[in-house]
N, C-alpha and C positions, 0 to 999 in steps of 0.2 A: 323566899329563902332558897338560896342552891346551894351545891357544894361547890369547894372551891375548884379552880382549872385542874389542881393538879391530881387533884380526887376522881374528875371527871375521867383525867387521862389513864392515871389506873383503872378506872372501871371499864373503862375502854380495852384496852389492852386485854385486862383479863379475861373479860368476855369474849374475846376471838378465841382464848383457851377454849373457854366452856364452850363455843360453837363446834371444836373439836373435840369435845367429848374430853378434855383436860382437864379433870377435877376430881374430890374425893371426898366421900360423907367418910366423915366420923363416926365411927360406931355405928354401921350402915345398920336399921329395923327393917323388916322384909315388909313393911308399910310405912306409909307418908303419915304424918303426924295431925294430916290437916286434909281433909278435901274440900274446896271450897265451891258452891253450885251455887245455880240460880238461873231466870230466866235470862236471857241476852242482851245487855247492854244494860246493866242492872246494880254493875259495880262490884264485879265478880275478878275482875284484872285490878283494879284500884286497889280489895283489903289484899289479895292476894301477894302482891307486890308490896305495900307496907307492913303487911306482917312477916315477910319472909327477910324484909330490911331489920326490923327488931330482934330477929329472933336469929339471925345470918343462917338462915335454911333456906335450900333449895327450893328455885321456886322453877314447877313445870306448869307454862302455860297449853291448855289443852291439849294431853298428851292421849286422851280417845277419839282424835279425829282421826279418820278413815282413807283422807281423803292425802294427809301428809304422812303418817306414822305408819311404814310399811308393816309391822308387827300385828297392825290387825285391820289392813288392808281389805278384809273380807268382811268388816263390819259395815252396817248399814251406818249413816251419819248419826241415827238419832233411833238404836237399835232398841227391838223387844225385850222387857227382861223375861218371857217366857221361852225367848232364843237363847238366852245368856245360861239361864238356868240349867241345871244337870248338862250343863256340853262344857268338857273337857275343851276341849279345844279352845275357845272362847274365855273359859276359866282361867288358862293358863296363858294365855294371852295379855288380860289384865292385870295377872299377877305380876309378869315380866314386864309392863308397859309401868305400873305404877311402883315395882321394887326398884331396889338400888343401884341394876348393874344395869338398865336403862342410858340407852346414849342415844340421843337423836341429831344429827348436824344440821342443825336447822334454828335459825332465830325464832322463829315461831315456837320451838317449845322449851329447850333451857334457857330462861332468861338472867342469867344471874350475874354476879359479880364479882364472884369469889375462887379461889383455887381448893379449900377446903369449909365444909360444909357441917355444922350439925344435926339438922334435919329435913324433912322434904317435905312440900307444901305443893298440892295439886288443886289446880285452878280448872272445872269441867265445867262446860252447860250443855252437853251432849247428852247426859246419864241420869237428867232428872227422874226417867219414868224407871229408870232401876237402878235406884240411890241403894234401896231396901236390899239391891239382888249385890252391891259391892259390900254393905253391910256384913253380909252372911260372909261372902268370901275371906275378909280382912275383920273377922271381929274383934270388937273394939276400939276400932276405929272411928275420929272423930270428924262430925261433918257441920260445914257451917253455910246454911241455908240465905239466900240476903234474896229480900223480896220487893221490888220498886212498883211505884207509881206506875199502872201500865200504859196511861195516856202517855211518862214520862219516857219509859223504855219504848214505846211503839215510834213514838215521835223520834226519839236517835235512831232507831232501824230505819227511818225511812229516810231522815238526812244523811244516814252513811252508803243509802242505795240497795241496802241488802237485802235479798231474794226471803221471802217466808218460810220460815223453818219447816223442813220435810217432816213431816210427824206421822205419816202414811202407813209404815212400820210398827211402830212403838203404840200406835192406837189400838189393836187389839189388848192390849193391854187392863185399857181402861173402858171398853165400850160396855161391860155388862156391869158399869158401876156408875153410868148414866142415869139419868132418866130419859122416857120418851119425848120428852121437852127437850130435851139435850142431844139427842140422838138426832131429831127432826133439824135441830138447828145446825147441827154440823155440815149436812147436806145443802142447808138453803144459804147459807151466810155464801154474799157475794162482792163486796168492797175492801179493798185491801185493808184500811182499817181493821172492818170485823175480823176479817182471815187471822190479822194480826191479835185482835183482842182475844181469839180464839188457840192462840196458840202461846199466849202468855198464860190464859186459865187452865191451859190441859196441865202444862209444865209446873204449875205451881199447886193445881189438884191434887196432882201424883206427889210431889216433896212435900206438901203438906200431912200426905198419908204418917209419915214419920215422927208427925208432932210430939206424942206421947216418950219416942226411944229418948233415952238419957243422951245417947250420945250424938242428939242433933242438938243444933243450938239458930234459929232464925232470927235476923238481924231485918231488921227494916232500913234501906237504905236511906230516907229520909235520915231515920237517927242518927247514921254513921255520919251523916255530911252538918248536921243542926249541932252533933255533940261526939267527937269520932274521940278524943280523950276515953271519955265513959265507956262509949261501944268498946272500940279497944280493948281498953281494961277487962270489961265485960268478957272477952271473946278468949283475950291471953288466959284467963280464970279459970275460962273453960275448959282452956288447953292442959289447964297445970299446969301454967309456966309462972314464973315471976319475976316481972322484968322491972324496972325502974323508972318512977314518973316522968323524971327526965330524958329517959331514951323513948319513949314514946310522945311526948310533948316534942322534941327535936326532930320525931321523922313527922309529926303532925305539922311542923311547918317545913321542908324540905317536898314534901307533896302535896301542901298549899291547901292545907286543909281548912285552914282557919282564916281566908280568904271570905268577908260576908257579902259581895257581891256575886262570889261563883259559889256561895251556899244558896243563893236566891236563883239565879239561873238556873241551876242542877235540878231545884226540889220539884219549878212549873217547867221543868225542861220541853213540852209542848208547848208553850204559848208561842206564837205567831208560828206554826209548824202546820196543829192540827186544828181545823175552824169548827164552830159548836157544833154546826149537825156531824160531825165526823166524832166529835168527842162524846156524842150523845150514841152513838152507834159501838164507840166502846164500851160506856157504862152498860149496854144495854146488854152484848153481851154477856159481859161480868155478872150483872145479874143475873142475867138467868144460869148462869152457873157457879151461882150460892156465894162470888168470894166480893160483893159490894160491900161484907161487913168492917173489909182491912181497909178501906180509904176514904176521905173524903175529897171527892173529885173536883173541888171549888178552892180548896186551900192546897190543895197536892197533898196534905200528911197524913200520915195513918192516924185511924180512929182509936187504935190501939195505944197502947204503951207496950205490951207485952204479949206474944202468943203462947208461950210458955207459963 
């Protein structure tokens, strides 16, 4: 299902607005209503974009890169939160980058469709290792963790060609929260696979940290794509919002959710990608850093139902 031409062509249109910074929340909150994280290619752009459709809020796709967002230009890609911590600078940085009067001309971070807005919806995978440190900044604020398959996320990083996430930074972070097992391997691992297996467990060690706060909520993307109605639901609950079966059931087939071929593709999204000895060098990984209990690597879906 799509929308019709002429829906298209408004959305079009408007969006050149909002490429110029031409738009206006509603009852601007000096925080987004939603941050949405996760490891990289994990389906972190997918809810973020269907729920900012439901919900008609602003949706800003990665507005902590460094690398486009001159406002914090001086941040590493995939920074410390013991940098972030007690500096002003950095602080206020964030707060300007994720509040209301944020305008970036750049496709890459207002994605929207609209001229006026009710709420804002922040889509990061930069700020895994200091979810905790936006937390404090923006209390109260609500974060929604989605956690995929790594053989699956590893296998689209390498057919989109993309370079291994710098985590070089952001590692002191987490190193005295290793083990010597863990430390030795960080050092030794040398196939881009493991690199990669390695850099989905740091990212997902550190937002797992948060399990317990109320105002996380982790989605397994398996679920969202086998049953995205439910997640959905699930997820808008979280938010306190209450939206209508049928607006959510209508953006579920407008982003082709309920498509059961591209549910089956999505869930072994490595098959014919990565070959057994390479998928055996990720599990192998993952084991040894404790997180083999979230999946089964033979069927793609989580062992779980629920981490919460």
């Amino acid at each position: 299902m799509m929308y019709p031409k002429s829906i298209l062509l408004w959305r079009k249109i408007v969006r050149e607005f909002n490429y110029k910074g031409i738009f206006w929340e509603i009852n601007p909150k000096p925080f987004p209503i939603l941050v949405i994280s996760g490891y990289t290619r994990s389906g972190t752009t997918y809810l973020g974009k269907i729920l900012s459709s439901i919900l008609k809020a602003r949706y800003l796709h990665e507005p902590l890169n460094p690398d486009i967002v001159k406002e914090i230009n001086f941040f590493h890609p995939r920074e410390a939160a013991k940098t972030i911590l007690n500096n002003e600078r950095y602080i206020n940085a964030i707060k300007f980058v994720l509040g209301p009067n944020f305008r970036c001309n750049r496709d890459a971070i207002d994605q929207g469709h609209r001229i006026f807005y009710k709420d804002r919806i922040i889509k990061i995978v930069r700020a895994n290792f200091y979810l905790d440190v936006l937390s404090k900044i923006f209390p109260g604020i609500k974060f929604c963790i989605i956690i995929r398959n790594p053989a699956s996320a590893i296998a689209s990083r390498i057919k989109k060609g993309w370079d291994i996430p710098d985590q070089s930074k952001c590692l002191i972070d987490i190193l005295t929260k290793l083990t010597p097992e863990q430390r030795v391997k960080i050092k030794e691992i040398e196939s881009i696979h493991e690199k990669l297996a390695l850099s989905w467990c740091l990212d997902n060690f550190m937002a797992l940290r948060n399990l317990n706060n109320k105002n996380f909520k982790f989605v397994f993307y398996e679920h969202l794509i086998l049953d995205p109605f439910k997640q959905l639901k699930q997820i808008l609950e979280f938010m306190g919002k209450k939206v209508l079966d049928k607006k959510i059931i209508h953006e579920i087939k407008i982003y082709n959710l309920d498509a059961p071929k591209k549910k089956e593709k999505l869930i072994k999204g490595w098959e014919g990608i990565i070959k057994e000895e390479q998928l055996n060098e990720v599990i192998n990984i993952v084991y040894i850093f404790n997180l083999s209990h979230l999946y089964d690597f033979y069927n793609g879906l989580p062992k779980v139902q629920n981490l919460q």
